[in-house]
N, C-alpha and C positions, 0 to 999 in steps of 0.2 A: 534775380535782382533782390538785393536786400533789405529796401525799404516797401516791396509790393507788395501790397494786402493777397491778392491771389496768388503770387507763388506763396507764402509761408500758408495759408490757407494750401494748396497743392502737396507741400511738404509734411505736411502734417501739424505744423507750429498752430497754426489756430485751428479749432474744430470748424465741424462743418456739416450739417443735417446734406452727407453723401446719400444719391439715387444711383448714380454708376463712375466706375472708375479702372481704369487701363493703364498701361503704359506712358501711355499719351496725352491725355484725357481724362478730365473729373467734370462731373456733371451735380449741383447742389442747389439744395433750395434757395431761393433768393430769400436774404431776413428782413426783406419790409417786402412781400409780397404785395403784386396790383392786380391778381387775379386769382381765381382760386387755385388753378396751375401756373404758378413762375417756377420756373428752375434756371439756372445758367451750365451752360457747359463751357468751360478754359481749357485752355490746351495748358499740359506743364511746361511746357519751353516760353520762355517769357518771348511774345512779341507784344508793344504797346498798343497795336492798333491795328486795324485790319490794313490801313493806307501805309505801315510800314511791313508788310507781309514782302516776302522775295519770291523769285522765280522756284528757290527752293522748298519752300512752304506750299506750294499748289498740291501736293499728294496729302500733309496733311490738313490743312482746307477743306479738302473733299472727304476724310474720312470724317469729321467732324460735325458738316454737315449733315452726312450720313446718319450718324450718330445721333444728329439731334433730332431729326425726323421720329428714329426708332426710340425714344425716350417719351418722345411726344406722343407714341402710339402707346406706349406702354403706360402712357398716365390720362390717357382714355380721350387725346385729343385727334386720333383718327377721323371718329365718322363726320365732328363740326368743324373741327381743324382749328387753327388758331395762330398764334404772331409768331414769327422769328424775328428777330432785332439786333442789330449790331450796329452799336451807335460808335463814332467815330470822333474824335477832337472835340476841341472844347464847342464847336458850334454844333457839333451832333450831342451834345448834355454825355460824352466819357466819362465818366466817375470814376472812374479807376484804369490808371493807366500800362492794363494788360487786357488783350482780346479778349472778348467773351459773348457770346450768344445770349438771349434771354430768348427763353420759349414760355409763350404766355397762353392761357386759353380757359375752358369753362366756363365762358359766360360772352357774351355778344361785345367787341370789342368795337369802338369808336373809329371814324377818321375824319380830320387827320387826328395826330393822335396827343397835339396838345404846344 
């Protein structure tokens, strides 16, 4: 999509403080962090929202997830764990309208969360 901050971000058009990145999949720092660990992981195929995902997006979904788990380990949120977030539409606070995960942690996180 042409006017999406996260694919020209995917594409490479805007930079991006990249932790990991696939075929599929880029995983980047969030640039207003709310924890000491935020990152986001997008998939490069634009869908807007997780509530517009299709029957055929369920394989990658799960590897994504996957994904985020193993990024979250590897940035040392294993042993206390921490948030995964996928806000959805405008009453879920969307900012951007392409899927994306926020993995958040390092520090004791609140609920509810605001």
């Amino acid at each position: 999509m042409n006017d999406c901050i996260f694919c020209k971000i995917a594409e490479g058009a805007i930079p991006c403080k990249k932790i990991y990145e696939d075929d599929e999949m880029l995983a980047f720092h969030d640039v207003a962090p709310q924890a000491p660990v935020h990152f986001l992981l997008i998939p490069k195929k634009h869908i807007p929202s997780l509530m517009d995902c299709a029957d055929g997006d369920s394989a990658l979904l799960g590897r994504l997830m996957t994904r985020a788990h193993r990024l979250a380990a590897e940035n040392g949120l294993l042993e206390r764990g921490g948030r995964f977030v996928i806000n959805c539409g405008q009453d879920g606070n969307q900012t951007v309208p392409h899927l994306h995960i926020h993995v958040l942690g390092g520090r004791p996180l609140g609920w509810p969360p605001g």
